[in-house]
RODO-2510 file (C-alpha; in nm, 4 decimals, decimal comma):
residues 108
     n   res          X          Y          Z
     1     x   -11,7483   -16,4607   -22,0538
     2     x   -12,0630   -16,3603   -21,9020
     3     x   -12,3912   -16,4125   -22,1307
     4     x   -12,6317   -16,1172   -22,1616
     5     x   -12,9366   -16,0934   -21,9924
     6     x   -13,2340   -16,2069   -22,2250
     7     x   -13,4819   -15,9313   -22,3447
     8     x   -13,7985   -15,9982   -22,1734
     9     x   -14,0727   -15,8773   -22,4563
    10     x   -14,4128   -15,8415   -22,4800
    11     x   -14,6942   -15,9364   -22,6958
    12     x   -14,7667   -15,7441   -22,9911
    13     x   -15,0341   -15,4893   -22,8932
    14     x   -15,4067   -15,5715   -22,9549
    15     x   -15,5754   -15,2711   -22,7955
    16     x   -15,2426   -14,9839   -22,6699
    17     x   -15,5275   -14,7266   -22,5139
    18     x   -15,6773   -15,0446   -22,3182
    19     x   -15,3344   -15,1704   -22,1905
    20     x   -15,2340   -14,7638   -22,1059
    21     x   -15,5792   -14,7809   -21,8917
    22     x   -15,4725   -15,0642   -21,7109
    23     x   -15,1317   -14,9382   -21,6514
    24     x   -15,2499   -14,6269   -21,5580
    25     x   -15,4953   -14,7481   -21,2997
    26     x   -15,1938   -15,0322   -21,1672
    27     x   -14,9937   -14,7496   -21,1250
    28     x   -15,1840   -14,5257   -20,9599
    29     x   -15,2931   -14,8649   -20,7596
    30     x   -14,9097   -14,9031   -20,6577
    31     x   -14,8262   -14,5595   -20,5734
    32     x   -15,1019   -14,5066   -20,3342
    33     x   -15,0398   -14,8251   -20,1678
    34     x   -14,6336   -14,8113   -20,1568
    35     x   -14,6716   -14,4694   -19,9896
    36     x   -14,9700   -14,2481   -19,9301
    37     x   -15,2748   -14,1927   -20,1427
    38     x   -15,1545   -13,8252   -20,3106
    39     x   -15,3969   -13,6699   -20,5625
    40     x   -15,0299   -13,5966   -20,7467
    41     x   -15,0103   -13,9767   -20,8209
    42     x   -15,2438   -13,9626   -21,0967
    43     x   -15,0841   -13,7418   -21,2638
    44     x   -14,7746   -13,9483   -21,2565
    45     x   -14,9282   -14,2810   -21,3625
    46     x   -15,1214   -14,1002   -21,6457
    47     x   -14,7813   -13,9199   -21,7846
    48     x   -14,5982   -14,2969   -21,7588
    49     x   -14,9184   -14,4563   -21,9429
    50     x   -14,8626   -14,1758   -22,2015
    51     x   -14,5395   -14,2568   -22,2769
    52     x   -14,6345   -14,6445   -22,2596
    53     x   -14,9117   -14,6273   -22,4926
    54     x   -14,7543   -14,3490   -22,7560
    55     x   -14,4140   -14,6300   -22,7263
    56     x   -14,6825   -14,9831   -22,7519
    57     x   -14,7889   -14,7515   -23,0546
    58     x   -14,4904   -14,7433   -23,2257
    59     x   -14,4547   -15,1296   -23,1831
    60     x   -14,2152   -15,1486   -22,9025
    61     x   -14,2713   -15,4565   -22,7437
    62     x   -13,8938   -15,4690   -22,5070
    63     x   -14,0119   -15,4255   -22,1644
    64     x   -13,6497   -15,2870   -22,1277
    65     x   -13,6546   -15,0429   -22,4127
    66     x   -14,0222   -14,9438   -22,2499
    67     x   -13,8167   -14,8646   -21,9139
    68     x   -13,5616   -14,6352   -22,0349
    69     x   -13,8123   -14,4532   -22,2930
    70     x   -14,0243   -14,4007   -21,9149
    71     x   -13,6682   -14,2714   -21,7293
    72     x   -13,6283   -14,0795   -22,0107
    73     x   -13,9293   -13,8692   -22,0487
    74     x   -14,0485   -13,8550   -21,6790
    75     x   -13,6921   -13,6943   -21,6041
    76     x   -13,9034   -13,3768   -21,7122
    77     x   -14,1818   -13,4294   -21,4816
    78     x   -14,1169   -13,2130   -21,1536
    79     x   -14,1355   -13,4881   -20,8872
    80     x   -14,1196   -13,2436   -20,5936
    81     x   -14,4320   -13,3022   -20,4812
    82     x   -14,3558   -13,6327   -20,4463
    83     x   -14,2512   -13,9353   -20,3136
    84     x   -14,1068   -14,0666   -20,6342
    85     x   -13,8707   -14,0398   -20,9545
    86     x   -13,8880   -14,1184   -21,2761
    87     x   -13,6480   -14,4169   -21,1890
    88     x   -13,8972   -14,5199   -20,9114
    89     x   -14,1977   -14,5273   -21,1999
    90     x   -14,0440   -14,6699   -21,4413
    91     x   -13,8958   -15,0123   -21,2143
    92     x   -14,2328   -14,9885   -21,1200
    93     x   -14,4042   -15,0195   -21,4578
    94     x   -14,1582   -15,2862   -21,5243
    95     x   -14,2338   -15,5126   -21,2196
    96     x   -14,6178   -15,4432   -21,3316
    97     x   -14,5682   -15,5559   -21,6541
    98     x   -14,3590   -15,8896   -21,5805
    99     x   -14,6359   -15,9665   -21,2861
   100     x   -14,8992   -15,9174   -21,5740
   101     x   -14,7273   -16,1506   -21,7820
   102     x   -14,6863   -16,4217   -21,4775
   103     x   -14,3342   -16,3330   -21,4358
   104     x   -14,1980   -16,2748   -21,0850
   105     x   -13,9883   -15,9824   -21,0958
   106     x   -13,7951   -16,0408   -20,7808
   107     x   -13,5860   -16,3485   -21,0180
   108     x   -13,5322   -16,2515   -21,3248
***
């Protein structure tokens, strides 16, 4: 029998509009660097800290459950202006998140 994968969660949330900020501007930070620098990337890292901060809000702390609630609500973002999906963001946000938290995201 295989074992389940652990949930990987975060600290409760001291300051959500802080940690949005910060994952807006990583974002935004990745994006431009994984591609080219697009004035549309904004917009997509401040929709995904939206839906970050409004979910740290509501005291979700799974960075898996924090994934699927980005997939989820970027699916109605029009990406074709783009280099990216919703998918795209939200492993993104994820591999921001576990680097935050000192956790390589390449081995877990």
């Amino acid at each position: 029998m295989v074992d389940p994968i652990p949930s990987i969660m975060l600290p409760p949330v001291d300051d959500a509009q802080q940690e949005g900020l910060w994952l807006e501007h990583a974002l935004r930070d990745w994006l431009n660097q994984e591609y080219i620098p697009e004035t549309v990337n904004d917009d997509i890292a401040r929709r995904a800290a939206q839906v970050y901060t409004r979910q740290r809000l509501e005291g979700e702390n799974d960075v898996g459950n924090l994934v699927i609630a980005i997939v989820t609500e970027m699916q109605a973002y029009d990406f074709s202006a783009s280099f990216y999906s919703e998918f795209a963001i939200a492993n993104a946000v994820s591999d921001l998140l576990l680097c935050r938290m000192g956790i390589d995201p390449c081995c877990q």
